[in-house]
SELUM-280349 format. One record per atom (N, C-alpha, C): residue number from 1; residue in three letters; chain; atom name; y, x negated, z negated. Coordinates in pm, whole numbers, plus 32768, in hexadecimal, padded with zeros to 4 digits. Atoms other than C-alpha are relative to their C-alpha. Example, Ala and Ser with C-alpha at 12.3 -4.5 7.8 and 13.67 -1.06 7.14 Angstrom:
2
+-------+------+------+------+------+------+------+
! tilum ! voke ! zapa ! roza !   yy !   xx !   zz !
+-------+------+------+------+------+------+------+
!     1 !  ALA !    A !    N ! 7F89 ! 7FA7 ! 8000 !
!     1 !  ALA !    A !   CA ! 7E3E ! 7B32 ! 7CF4 !
!     1 !  ALA !    A !    C ! 8078 ! 7FA6 ! 8000 !
!     2 !  SER !    A !    N ! 7F89 ! 8052 ! 8006 !
!     2 !  SER !    A !   CA ! 7F96 ! 7AA9 ! 7D36 !
!     2 !  SER !    A !    C ! 806D ! 804D ! 7FB7 !
+-------+------+------+------+------+------+------+
This chain:
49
+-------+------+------+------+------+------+------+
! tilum ! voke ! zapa ! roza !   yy !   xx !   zz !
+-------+------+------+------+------+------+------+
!     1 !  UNK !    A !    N ! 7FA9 ! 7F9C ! 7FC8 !
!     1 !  UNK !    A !   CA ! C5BC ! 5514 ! 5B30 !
!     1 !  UNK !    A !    C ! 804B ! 8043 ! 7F8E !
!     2 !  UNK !    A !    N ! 7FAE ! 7F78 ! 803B !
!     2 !  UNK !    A !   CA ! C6E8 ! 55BB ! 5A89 !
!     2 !  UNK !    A !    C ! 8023 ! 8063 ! 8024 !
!     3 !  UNK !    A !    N ! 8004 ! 7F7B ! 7FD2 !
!     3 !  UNK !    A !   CA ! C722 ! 5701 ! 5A9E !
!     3 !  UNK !    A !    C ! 8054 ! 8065 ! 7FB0 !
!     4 !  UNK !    A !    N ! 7F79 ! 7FBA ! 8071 !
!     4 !  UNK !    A !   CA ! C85B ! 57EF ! 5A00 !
!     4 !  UNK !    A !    C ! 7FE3 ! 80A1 ! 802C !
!     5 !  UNK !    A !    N ! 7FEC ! 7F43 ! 8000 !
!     5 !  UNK !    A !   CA ! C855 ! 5974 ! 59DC !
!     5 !  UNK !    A !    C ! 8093 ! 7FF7 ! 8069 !
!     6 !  UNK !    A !    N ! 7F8E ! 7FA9 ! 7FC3 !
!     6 !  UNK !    A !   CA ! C960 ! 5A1F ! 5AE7 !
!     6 !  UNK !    A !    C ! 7FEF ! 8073 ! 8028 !
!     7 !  UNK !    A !    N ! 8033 ! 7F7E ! 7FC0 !
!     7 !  UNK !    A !   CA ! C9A5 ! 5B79 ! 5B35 !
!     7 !  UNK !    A !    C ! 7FAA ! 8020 ! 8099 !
!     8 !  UNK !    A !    N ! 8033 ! 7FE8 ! 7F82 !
!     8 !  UNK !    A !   CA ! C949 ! 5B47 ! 5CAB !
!     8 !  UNK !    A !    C ! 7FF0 ! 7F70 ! 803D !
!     9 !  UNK !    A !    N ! 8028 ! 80A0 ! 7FC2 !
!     9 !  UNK !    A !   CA ! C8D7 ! 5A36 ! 5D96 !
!     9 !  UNK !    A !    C ! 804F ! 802D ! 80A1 !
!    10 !  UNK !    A !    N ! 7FFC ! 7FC8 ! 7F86 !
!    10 !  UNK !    A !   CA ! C936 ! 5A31 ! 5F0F !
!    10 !  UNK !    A !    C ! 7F96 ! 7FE9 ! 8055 !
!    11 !  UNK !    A !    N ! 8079 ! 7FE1 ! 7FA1 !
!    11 !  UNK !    A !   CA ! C88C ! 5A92 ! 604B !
!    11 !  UNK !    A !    C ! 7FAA ! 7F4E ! 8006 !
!    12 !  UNK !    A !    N ! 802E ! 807B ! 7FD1 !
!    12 !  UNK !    A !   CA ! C75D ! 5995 ! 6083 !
!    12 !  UNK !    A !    C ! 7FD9 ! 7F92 ! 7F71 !
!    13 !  UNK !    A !    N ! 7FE7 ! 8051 ! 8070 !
!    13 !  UNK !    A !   CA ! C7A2 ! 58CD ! 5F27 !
!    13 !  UNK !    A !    C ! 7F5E ! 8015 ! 7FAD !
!    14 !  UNK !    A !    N ! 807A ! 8020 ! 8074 !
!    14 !  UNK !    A !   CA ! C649 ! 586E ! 5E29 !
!    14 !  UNK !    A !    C ! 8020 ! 8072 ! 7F95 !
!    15 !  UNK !    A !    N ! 7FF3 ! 7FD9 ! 8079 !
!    15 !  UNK !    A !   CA ! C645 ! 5941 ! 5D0A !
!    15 !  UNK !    A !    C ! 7F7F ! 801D ! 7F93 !
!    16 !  UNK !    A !    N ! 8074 ! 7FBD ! 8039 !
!    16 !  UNK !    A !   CA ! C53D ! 5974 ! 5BD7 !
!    16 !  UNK !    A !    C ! 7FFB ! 8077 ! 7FDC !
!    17 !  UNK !    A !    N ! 8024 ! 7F7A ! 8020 !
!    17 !  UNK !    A !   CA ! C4A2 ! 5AAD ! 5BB5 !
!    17 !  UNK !    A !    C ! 7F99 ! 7FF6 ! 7FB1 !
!    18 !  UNK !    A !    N ! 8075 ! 7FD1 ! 8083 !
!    18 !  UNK !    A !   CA ! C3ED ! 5B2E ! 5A6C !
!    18 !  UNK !    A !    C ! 7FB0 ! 8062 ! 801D !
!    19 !  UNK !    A !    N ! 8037 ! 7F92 ! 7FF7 !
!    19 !  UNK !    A !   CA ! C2E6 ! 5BF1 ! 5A9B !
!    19 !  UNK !    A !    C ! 7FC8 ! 8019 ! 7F91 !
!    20 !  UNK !    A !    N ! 7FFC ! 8005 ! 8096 !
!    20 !  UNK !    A !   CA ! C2D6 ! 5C8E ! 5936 !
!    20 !  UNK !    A !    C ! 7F46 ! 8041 ! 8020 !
!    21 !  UNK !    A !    N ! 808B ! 7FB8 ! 804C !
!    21 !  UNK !    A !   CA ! C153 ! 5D33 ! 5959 !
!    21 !  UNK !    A !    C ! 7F99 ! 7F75 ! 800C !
!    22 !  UNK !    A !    N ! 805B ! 8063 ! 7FCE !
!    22 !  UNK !    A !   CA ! C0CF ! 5BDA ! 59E6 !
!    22 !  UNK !    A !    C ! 8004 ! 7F6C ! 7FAC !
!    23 !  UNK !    A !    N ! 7FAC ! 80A2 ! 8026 !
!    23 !  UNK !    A !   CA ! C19E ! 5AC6 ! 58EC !
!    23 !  UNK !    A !    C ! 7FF3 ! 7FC3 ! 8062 !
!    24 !  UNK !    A !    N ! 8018 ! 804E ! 7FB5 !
!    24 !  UNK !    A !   CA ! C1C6 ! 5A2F ! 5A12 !
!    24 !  UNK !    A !    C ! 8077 ! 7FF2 ! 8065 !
!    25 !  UNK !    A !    N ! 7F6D ! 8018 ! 7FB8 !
!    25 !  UNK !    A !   CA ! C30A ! 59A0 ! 5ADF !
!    25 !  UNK !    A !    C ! 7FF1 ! 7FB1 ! 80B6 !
!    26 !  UNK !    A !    N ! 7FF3 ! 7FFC ! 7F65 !
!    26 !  UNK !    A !   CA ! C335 ! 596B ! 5C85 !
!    26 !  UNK !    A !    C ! 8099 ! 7FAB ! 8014 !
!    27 !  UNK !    A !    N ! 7FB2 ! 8020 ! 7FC5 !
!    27 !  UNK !    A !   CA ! C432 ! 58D6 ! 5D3B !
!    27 !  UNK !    A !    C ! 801D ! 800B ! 8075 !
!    28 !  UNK !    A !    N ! 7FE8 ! 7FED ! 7F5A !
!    28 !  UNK !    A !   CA ! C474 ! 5977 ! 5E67 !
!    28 !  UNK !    A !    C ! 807F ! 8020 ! 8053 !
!    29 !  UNK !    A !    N ! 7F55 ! 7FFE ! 7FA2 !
!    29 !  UNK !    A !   CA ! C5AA ! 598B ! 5F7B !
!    29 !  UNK !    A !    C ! 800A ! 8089 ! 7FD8 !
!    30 !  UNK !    A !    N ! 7FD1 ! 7F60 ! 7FE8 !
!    30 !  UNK !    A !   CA ! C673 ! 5AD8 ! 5F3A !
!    30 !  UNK !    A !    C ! 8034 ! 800E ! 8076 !
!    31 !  UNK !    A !    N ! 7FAE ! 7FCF ! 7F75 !
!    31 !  UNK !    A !   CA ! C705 ! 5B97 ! 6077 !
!    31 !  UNK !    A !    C ! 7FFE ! 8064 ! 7FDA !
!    32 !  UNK !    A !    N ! 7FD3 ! 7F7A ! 7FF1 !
!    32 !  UNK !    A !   CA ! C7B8 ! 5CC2 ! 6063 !
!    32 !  UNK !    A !    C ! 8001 ! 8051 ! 809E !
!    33 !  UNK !    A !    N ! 8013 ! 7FA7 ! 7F74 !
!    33 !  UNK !    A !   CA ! C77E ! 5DCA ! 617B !
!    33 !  UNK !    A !    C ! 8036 ! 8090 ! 7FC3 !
!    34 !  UNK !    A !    N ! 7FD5 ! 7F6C ! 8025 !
!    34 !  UNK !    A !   CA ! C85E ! 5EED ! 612E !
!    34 !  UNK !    A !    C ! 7FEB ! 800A ! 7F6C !
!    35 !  UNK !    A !    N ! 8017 ! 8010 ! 80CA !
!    35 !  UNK !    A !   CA ! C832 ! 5F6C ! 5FB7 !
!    35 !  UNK !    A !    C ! 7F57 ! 7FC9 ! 7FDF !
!    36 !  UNK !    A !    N ! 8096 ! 8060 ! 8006 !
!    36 !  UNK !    A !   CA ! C69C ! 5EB1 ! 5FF0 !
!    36 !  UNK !    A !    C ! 803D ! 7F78 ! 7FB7 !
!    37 !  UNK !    A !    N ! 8032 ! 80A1 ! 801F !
!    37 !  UNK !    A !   CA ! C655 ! 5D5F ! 5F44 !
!    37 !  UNK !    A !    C ! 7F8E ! 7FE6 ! 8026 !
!    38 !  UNK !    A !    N ! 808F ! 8031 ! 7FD0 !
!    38 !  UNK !    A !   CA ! C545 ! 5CAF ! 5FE9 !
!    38 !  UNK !    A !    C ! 7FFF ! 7F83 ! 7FA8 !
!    39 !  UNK !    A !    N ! 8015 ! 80AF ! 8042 !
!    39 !  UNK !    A !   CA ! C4B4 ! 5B75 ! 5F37 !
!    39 !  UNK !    A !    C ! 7F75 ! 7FC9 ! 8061 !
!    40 !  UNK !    A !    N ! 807A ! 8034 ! 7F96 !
!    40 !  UNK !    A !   CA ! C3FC ! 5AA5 ! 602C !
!    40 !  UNK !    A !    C ! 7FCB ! 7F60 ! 7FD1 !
!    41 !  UNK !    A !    N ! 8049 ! 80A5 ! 802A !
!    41 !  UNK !    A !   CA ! C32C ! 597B ! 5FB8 !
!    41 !  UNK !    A !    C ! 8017 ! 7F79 ! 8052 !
!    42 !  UNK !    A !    N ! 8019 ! 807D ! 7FA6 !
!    42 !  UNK !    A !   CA ! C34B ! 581A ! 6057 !
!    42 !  UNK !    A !    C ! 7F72 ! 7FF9 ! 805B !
!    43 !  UNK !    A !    N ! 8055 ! 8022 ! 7FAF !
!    43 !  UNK !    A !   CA ! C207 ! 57D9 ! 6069 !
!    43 !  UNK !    A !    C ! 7F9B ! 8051 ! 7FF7 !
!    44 !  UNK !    A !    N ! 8028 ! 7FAD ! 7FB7 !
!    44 !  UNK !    A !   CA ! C140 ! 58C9 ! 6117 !
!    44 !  UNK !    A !    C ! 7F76 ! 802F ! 7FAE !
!    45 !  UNK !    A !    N ! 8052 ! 8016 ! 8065 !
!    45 !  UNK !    A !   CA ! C020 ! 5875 ! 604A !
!    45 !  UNK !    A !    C ! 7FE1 ! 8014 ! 7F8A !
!    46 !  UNK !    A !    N ! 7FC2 ! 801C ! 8067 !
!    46 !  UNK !    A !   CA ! C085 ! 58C2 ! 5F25 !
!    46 !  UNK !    A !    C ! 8042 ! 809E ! 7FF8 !
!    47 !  UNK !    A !    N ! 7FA9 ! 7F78 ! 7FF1 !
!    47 !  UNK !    A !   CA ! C104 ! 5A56 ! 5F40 !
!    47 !  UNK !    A !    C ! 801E ! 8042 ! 7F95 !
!    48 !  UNK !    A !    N ! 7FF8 ! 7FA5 ! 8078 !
!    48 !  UNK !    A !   CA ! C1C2 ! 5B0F ! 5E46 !
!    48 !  UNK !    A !    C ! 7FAA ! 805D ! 7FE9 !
!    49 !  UNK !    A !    N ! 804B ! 7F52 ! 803B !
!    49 !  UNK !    A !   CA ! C12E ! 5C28 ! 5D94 !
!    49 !  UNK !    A !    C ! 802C ! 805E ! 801B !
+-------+------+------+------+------+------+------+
């Protein structure tokens, strides 16, 4: 998988997220809801932090 820095992604779209206290990186759908970001995991199993 490649993967490029951009300021923003759109609704729905993959993106990695750093979680700096955990070294540890996610890939979950973004959706915007008003000024909210939700990041929702694929698989269910598997839940962000």
């Amino acid at each position: 998988m490649i993967v490029r820095q951009q300021p923003n992604c759109e609704n729905g779209q993959i993106a990695v997220v750093l979680w700096s206290d955990v070294f540890e990186a996610q890939l979950p759908r973004v959706y915007r809801r008003g000024t909210m970001v939700v990041l929702r995991a694929d698989n269910e199993a598997n839940p962000l932090r």
